[in-house]
N, C-alpha and C positions, 0 to 999 in steps of 0.2 A: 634387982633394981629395974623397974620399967622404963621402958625406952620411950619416949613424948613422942606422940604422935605427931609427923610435917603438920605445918599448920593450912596446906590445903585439907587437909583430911577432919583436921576440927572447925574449917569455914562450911566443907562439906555437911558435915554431921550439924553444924548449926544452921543451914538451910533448912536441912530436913525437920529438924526439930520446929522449927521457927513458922513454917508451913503448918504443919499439924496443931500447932497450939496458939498461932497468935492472927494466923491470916482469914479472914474472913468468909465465913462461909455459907450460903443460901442452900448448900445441897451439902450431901456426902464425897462428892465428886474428890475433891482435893486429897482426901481421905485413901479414897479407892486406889486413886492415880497410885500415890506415895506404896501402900502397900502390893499394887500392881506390880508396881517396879522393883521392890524386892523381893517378891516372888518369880519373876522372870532373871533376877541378875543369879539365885539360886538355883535357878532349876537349868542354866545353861555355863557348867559350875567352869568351863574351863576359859573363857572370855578374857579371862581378867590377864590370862598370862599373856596377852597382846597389849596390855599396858595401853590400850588407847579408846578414843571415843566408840562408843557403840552404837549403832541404828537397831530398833527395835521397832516391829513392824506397829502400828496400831491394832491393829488383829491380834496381834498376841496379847496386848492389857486387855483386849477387850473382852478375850478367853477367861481371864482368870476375873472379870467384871459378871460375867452369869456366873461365875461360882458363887462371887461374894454377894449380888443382890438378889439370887436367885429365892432363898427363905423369905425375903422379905415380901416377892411377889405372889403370894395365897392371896387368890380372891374374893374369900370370904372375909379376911381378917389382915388384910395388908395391913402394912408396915411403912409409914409415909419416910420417903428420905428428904425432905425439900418441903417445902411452903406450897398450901396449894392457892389458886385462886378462884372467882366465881370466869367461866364462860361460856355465853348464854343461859344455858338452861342446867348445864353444868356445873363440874367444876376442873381446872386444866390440871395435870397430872404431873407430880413434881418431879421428874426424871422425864429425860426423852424416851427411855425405850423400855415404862412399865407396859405399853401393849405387847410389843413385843416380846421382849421375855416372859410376861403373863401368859401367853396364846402357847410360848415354847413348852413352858412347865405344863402346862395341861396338855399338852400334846405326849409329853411321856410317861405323864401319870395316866393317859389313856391308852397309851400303849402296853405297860405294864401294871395292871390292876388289881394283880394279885402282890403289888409289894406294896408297903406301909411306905406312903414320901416321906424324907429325910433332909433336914436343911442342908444336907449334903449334897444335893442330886447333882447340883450344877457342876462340885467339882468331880462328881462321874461320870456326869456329861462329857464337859470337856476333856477328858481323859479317852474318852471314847471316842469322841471325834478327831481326836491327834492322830491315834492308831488307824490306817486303813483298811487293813483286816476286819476290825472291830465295825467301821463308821459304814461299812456298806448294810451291814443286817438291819441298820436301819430305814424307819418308811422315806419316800422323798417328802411327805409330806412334813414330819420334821426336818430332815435335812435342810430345806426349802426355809422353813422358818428359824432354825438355826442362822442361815446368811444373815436372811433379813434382821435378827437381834443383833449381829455381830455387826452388820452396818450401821445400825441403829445407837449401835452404842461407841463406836468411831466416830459417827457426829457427834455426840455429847462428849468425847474425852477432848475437841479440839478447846472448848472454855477451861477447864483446869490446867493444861498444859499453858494456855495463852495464861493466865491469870495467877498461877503459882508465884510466888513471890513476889518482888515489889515492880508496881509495874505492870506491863505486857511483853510476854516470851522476855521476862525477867530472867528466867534462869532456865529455861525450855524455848530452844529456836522453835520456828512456825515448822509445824512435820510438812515435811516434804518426799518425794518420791525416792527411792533408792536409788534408782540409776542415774538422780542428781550427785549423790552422795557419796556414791562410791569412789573409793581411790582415796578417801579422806576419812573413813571410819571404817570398820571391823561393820558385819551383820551377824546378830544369833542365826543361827543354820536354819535353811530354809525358806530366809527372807527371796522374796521377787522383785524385780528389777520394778514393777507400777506400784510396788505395796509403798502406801504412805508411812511413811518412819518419823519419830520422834529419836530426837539424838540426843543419848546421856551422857555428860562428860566422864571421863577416866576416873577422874577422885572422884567423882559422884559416885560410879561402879564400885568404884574400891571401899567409898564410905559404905553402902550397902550391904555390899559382903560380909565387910569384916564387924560390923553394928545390926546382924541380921536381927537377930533375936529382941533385940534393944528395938528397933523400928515396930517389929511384929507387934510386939505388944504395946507400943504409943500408938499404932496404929488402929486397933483395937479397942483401948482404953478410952481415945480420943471418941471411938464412932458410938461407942455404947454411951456417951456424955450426949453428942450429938443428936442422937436418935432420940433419948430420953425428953430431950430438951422440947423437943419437935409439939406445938400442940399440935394435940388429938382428941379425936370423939371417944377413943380407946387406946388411954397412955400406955405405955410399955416401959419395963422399970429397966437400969440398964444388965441387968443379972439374966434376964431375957435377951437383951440382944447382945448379950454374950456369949449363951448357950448356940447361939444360932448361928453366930461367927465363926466360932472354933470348933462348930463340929464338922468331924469327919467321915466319910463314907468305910464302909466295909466292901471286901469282894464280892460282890454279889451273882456278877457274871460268872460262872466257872470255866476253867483254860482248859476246852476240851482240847481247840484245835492246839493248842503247843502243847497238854500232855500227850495226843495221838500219835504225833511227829514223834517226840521225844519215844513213847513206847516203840515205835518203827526204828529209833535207831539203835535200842537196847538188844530186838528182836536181831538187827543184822551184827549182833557182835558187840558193838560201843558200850564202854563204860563209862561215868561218869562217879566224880568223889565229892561227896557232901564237903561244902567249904567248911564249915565249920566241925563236924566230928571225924573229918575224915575216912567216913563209910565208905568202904566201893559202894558202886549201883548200878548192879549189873540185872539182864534179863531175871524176873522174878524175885527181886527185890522191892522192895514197898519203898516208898518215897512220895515226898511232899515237894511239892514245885512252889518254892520258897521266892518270895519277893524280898530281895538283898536291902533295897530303901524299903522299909514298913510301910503299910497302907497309912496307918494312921499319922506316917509323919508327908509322907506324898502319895497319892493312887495312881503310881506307874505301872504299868501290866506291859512296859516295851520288852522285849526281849533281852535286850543287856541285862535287865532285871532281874529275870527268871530263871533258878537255874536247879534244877533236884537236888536235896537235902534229905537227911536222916530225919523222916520225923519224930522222934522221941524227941534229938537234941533239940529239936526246930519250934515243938512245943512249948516244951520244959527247959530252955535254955538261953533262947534267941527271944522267944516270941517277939514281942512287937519292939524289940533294943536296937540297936548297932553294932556292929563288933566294934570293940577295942583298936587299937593299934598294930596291937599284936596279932590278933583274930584276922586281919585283914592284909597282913601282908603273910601269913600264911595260909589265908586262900587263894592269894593271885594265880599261883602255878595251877591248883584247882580251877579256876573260873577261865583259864584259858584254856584248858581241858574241856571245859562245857562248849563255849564259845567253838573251838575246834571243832566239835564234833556237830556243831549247829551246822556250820560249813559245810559238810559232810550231807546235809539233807537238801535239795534244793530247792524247796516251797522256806525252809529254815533260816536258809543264806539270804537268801532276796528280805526276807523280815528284818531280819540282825541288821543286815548292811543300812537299809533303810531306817529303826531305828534310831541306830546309832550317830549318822550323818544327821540329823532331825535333831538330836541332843548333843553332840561334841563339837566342837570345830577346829580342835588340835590331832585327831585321827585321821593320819596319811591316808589317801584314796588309793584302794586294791591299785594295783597293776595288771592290765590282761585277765583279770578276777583272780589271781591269785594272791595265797595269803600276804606271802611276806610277814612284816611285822603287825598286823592287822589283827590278830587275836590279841596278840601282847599288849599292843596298846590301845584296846576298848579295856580288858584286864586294866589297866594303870589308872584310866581315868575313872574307871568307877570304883576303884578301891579311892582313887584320891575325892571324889564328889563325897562317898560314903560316909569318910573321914571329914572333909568341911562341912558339908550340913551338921552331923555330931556338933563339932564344934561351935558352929553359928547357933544353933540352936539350944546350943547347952542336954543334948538329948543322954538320957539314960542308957548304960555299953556293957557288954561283957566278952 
């Protein structure tokens, strides 16, 4: 017998639904926001267990805003979100920040011209840019136009948060700064005391979470109706702008610098045990430096993430699944073995730690940098995220 959900939790879910399908819309925006926000209330999986409002920087939807409009911006053959008009000689450009993301995307398909683009770029983009290790190989010349998109696109997200539901800041207060804020809500990790926040109510977090999958795809369903709708000199049906939506990036970077480490610390003795077949992997063992979340369901390349596995099982076993229930808490002891020995390297340790506090916000802070329970519980939290995303997302396990 199911248990009926508080009826905050079904006022919740009919907000959200009610937004996406009935509230009117000149752009994509509303759209974006919605599915922003449930990729941010996922991807920062422990929040929820503080049971209260959460501040989420505008920086962060605006991260996962070049992922999602970044296909659309080819400038041979864009992809209109919005209504455009005539001005002057022109015509005014129905998003605030298609130059800017325009100018971004050619900036790294000018940088890497030996790779075929992918309406994926954006979320390998910002994948790349979370990680510091990663975000420095890049020119400033992107870098530079990166802010500027991500400013760019913080002005435009202030009309759909003002305008979502009935009203103005009907159901989204006016974003305001964190260090207004704090003492009255929770921050995803890493927020800054000047970063402008939008505050999500608790049942709102909670409806997201636990309706992840159910959102993703009205979110979706909703944009490909929209877009289709949209006149154009060159309609687009919405099976296309589906394709473009949900696709995903591949690895394309390869982990020299964390296999280098990793080899340096098999060389000084360390073992490590494939989580799932339980292989030692010791010096002179072959191993695949296995992303625990799939690429195709998130492209994390943090370190919590990354951890040597047997690749046959990793192939022919894992490939792009989840573990089980089972699978996963019979690698805890394993992944804090990895984790451990990460500690052990010290270019390793400063990554992990870093990481980790970037993505958790229920992991105790070292003491005097020592471990404590600090391995155990990066181990806990990401057997538990592994395990809700599955969940939320209905993904395929063994």
């Amino acid at each position: 017998m199911q248990t009926e959900k508080p009826l905050s939790f079904q006022l919740a879910g009919s907000v959200i639904s009610t937004i996406l399908r009935h509230d009117s819309k000149m752009t994509s925006y509303k759209i974006a926001l919605l599915r922003a926000m449930n990729d941010v209330v996922l991807s920062f999986p422990d929040l929820y267990t503080y049971d209260q409002d959460v501040a989420v920087p505008l920086r962060e939807l605006a991260r996962y805003w070049v992922a999602y409009y970044w296909p659309f911006m080819d400038e041979q053959q864009p992809i209109w979100q919005g209504p455009r008009a005539r001005q002057g000689d022109g015509w005014k450009n129905d998003v605030l920040f298609r130059d800017a993301l325009t100018r971004l995307r050619q900036e790294l398909e000018r940088l890497s011209p030996w790779v075929s683009p992918r309406p994926s770029d954006g979320f390998f983009l910002i994948n790349e840019m979370k990680i510091a290790r990663k975000k420095h190989l890049y020119s400033p010349e992107l870098l530079q136009q990166y802010e500027l998109t991500l400013k760019a696109i913080c002005e435009a997200l202030e009309k759909p948060i003002q305008h979502a539901g009935p009203g103005e800041w009907g159901i989204f207060a006016r974003p305001a700064r964190y260090k207004l804020l704090a003492g009255h809500v929770v921050a995803v990790p890493g927020t800054r005391p000047e970063d402008r926040c939008v505050v999500i109510k608790a049942d709102l977090w909670r409806t997201f979470r636990e309706m992840s999958l159910w959102i993703e795809a009205l979110c979706i369903h909703e944009w490909c109706l929209f877009s289709e709708r949209l006149p154009s000199e060159d309609p687009v049906d919405r099976g296309r702008i589906y394709s473009l939506l949900v696709d995903r990036p591949d690895n394309r970077r390869p982990l020299n610098w964390e296999r280098n480490h990793i080899d340096i610390l098999l060389l000084e003795g360390k073992e490590f045990t494939c989580p799932w077949s339980h292989k030692v992997i010791r010096v002179g063992v072959k191993y695949d430096l296995d992303h625990l979340m799939p690429l195709s369901v998130y492209p994390i390349n943090e370190l919590w993430n990354l951890v040597p596995a047997d690749p046959y099982y990793n192939s022919h076993q894992k490939r792009d699944r989840l573990p089980s229930v089972k699978h996963l808490l019979e690698a805890q002891s394993h992944l804090i073995q990895a984790y451990s020995n990460y500690l052990a390297s010290m270019p390793l340790a400063t990554v992990i730690k870093d990481d980790v506090y970037g993505r958790f916000a229920t992991v105790p802070a070292m003491v005097n940098g020592q471990d404590a329970n600090f391995t155990s519980e990066v181990a806990r939290v990401v057997v538990n995220f592994l395990d809700d995303v599955a969940i939320a997302r209905n993904l395929a396990r063994f």
